[in-house]
C-alpha positions in Angstrom: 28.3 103.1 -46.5 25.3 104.8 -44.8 23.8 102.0 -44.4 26.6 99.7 -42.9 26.8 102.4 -40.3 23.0 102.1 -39.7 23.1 98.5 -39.3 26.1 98.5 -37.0 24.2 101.5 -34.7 20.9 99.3 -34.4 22.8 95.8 -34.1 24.6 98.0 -31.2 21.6 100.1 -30.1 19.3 97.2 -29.6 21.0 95.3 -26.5 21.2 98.5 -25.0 17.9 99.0 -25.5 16.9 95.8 -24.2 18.9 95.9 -21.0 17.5 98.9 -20.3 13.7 98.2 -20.9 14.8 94.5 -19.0 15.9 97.0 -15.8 13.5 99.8 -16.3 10.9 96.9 -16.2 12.5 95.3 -13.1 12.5 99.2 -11.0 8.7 100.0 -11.8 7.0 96.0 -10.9 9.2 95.5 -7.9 7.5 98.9 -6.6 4.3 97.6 -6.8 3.2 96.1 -4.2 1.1 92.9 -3.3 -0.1 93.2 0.1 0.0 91.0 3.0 -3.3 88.8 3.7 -4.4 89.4 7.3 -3.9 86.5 8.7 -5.7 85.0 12.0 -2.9 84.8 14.0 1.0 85.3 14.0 2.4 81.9 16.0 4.8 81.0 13.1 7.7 83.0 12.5 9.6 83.0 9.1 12.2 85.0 7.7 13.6 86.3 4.0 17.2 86.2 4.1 19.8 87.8 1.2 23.3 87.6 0.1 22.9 90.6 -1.9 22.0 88.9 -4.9 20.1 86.0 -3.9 16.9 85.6 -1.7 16.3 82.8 0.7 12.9 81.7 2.4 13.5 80.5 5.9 11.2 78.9 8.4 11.2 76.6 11.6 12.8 73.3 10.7 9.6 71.6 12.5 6.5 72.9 13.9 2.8 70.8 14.3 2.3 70.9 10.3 5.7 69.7 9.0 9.1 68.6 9.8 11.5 69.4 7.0 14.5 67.4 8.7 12.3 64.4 7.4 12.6 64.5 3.7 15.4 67.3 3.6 17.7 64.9 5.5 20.3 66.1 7.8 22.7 63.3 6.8 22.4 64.9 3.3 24.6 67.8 4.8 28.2 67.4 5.4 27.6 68.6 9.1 25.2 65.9 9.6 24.0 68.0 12.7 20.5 67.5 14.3 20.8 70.3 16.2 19.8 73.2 13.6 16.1 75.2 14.3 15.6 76.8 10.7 16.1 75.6 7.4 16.5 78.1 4.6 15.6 77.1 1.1 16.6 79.1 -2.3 15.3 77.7 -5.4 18.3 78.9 -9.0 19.9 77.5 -11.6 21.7 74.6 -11.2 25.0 75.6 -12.9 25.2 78.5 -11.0 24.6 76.6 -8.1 26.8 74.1 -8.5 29.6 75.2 -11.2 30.1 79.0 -9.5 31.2 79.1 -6.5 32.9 82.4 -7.4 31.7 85.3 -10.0 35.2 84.5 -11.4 34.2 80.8 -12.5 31.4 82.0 -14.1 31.4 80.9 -17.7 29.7 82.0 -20.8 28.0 78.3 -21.3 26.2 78.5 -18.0 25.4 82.2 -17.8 23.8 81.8 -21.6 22.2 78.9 -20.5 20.8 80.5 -17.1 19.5 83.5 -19.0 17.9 82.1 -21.8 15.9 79.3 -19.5 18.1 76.1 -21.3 19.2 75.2 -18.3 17.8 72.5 -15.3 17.0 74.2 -11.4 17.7 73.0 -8.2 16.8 73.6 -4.7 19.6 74.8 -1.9 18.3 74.1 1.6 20.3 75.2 4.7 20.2 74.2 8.0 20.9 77.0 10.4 21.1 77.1 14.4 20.3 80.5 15.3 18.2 83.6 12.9 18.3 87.5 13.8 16.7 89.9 12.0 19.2 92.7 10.3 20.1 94.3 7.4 20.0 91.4 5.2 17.4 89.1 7.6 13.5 90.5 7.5 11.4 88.7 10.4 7.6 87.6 9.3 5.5 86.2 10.8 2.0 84.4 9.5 -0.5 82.1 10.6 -1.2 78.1 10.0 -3.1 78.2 7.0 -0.8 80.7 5.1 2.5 78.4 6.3 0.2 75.5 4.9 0.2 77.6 1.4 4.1 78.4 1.8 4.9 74.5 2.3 3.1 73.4 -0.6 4.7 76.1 -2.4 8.0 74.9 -1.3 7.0 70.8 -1.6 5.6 71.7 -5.5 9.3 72.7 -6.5 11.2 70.1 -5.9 11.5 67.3 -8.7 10.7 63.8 -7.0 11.7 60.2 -8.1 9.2 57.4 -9.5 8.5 56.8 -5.8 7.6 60.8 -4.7 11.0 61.1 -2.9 13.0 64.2 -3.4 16.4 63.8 -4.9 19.2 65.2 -3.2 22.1 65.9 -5.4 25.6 64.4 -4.2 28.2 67.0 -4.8 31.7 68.3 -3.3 29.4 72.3 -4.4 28.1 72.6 -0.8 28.8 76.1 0.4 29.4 74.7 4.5 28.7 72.0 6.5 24.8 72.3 7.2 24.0 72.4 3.5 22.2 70.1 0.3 21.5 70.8 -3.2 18.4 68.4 -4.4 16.4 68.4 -8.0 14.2 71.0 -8.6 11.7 71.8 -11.2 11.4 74.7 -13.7 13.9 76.5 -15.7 15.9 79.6 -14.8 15.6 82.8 -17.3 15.9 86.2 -16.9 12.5 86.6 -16.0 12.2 83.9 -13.6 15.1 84.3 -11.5 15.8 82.8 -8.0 14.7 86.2 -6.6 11.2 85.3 -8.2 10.1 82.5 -7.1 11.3 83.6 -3.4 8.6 86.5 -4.4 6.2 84.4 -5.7 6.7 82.1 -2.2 5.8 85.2 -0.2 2.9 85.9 -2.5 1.7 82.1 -2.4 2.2 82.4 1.9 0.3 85.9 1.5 3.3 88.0 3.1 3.9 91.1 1.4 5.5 91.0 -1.7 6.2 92.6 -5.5 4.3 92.3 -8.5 7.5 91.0 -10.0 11.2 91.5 -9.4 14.0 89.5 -10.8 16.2 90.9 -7.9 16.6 90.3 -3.9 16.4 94.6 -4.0 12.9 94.4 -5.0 11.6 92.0 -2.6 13.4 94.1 0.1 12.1 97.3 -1.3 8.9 96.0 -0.1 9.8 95.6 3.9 12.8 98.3 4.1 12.6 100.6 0.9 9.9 102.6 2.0 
């Protein structure tokens, strides 16, 4: 009997445990810091934008080094308007993405599948008109050669055709009218969240960021937490 009790403590114990060396874990790495590379100048302006769960890297829809509008189409959104200035891109699981619209469709398949890294990615970009820094916008700002790093960052996630084209997903999941899902590559887990690779963006751009985080509070730790 004593040791039916033991087994059922450590098959109980040992999530427990788990969770809390998972969050314990997430608290001390997202207070590390990785500083910002001084850069040469500060003519491009960027911004990290959250939901409260989710962490979005935004920057000017076209500048002298790229225009996104070009291969993230506008006619991709619903919208279809030309008219937008930033576009906002969040890399996550695709069930989430696409299957969840709410916390209450969330089902056990996709969560299980997000967690354990079974699961296929895809990009959300966002066309916006207008940005303003606030409690859950942080403005940057960098120069051309960090941008340079930033868009390769952002051009190296996205799954392309035989042809080098992204692939925009065609789906009734959009969350408005100035919004696209497309292909992505890499697999979600709990250790590589949406949250980090928005961190590992910064880092690659050489803004200030964590040494890890799995969570949108870590990265904004970094600019507001102090």
């Amino acid at each position: 009997m004593k040791k039916i009790i033991k087994i059922l403590g450590w098959t109980i114990l040992t999530p427990v445990l788990l969770v809390a060396l998972y969050l314990s874990a997430a608290y001390v790495f997202s207070r590390i810091s990785v500083d910002k590379e001084e850069p040469s100048g500060n003519d491009i302006t960027l911004f990290i934008l959250t939901n409260g769960v989710h962490t979005d890297l935004v920057m000017p829809v076209r500048n002298a080094q790229i225009d996104w509008s070009k291969e993230v189409l506008f006619s991709n959104t619903k919208g279809k308007d030309t008219s937008a200035q930033w576009i906002a891109f969040g890399w996550g699981d695709k069930g989430f993405y696409l299957e969840t619209p709410t916390w209450a469709d969330l089902k056990f398949s996709t969560a299980f599948k997000a967690a354990t890294g079974l699961s296929t990615s895809a990009i959300h970009a966002t066309y916006y008109f207008s940005m303003s820094a606030g409690s859950d916008c942080i403005k940057l700002s960098t120069d051309s050669a960090h941008y340079a790093k930033l868009v390769s960052y952002i051009q190296a996630s996205f799954d392309r055709d035989e042809q080098g084209h992204i692939m925009h997903i065609v789906t009734d999941a959009n969350y408005g009218k100035t919004d696209a899902f497309y292909e992505a590559k890499g697999s979600y887990s709990l250790f590589h969240t949406c949250n980090t690779w928005a961190n590992s963006g910064l880092k690659s751009g050489g803004q200030k960021a964590c040494l890890w985080t799995p969570f949108d509070k870590g990265i904004f730790y970094q600019y507001r937490g102090r």
